[in-house]
PLY file of the C-alpha trace (Angstrom):
ply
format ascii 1.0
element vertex 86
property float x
property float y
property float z
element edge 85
property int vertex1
property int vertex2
end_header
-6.71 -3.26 17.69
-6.30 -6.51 16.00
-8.13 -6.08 13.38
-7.05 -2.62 12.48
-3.56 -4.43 12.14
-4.43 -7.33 9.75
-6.02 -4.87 7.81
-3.01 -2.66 7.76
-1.27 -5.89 6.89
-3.82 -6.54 4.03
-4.00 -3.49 2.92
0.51 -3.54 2.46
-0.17 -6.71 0.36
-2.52 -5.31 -1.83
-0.26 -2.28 -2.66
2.46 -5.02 -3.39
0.04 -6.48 -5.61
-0.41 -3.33 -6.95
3.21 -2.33 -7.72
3.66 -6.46 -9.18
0.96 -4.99 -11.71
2.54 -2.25 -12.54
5.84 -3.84 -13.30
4.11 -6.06 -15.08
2.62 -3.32 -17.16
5.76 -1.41 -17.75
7.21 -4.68 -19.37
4.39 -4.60 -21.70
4.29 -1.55 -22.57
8.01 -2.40 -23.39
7.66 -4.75 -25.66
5.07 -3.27 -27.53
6.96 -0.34 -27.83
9.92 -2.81 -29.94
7.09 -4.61 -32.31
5.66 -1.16 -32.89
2.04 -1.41 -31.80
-0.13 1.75 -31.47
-2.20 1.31 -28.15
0.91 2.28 -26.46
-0.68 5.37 -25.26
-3.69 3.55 -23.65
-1.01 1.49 -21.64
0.76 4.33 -20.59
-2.52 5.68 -19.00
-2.88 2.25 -17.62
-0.18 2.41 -16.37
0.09 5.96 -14.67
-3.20 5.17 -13.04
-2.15 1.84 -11.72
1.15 4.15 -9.82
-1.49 7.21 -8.84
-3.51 4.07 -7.06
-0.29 2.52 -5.64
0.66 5.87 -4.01
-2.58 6.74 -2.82
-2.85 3.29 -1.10
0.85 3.19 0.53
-0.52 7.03 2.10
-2.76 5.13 3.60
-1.29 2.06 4.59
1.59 5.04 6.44
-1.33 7.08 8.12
-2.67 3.68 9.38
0.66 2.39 10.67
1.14 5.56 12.73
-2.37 4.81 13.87
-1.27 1.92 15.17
1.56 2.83 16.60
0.14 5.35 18.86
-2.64 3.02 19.75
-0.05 0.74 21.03
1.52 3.43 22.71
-1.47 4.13 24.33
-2.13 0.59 25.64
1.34 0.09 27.06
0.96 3.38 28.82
-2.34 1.84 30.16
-1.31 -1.24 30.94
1.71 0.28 32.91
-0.77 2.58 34.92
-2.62 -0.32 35.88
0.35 -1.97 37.09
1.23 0.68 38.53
-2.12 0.78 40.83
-1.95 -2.69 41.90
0 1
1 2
2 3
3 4
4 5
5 6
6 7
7 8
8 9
9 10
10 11
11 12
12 13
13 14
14 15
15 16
16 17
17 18
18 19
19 20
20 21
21 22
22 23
23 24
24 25
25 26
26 27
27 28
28 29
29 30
30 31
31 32
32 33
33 34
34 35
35 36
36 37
37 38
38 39
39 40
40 41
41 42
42 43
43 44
44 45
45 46
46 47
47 48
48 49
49 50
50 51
51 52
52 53
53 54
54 55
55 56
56 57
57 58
58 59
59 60
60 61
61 62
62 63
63 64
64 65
65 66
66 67
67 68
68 69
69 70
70 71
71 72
72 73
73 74
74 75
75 76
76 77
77 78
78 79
79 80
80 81
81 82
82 83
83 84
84 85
């Protein structure tokens, strides 16, 4: 259970990672839009790939998260029956 929550925790940090390269991106893209250069369009596609990834990952990071949460549910519930049979 441990494990499946650093990973969740990992897993967040890498999609913040993600979105800092995005941002990143977009204020490139930015400022080659004002000097005029023309692999703008290979940036964009950069760049909309970098947000498809980001999106994709925070999906999962969610799914896992409610993973977790029943999975804790489920242990209190145990751990309450047990008490309960002592």
């Amino acid at each position: 259970m441990s494990d499946l929550v650093e990973y969740v925790k990992w897993y967040s940090e890498q999609c913040s990672a993600l979105r800092s390269r995005v941002r990143d991106a977009e204020a490139v893209i930015n400022g080659l839009r004002t000097s005029g250069e023309q692999s703008v369009e290979t940036l964009m596609e950069t760049l909309y790939m970098l947000k498809l990834k980001v999106e994709e990952r925070e999906a999962e990071a969610d799914a896992m998260r409610v993973v977790i949460r029943d999975k804790e549910d489920r242990i209190m519930a145990l751990e309450n029956e047990k008490q309960n049979i002592k």
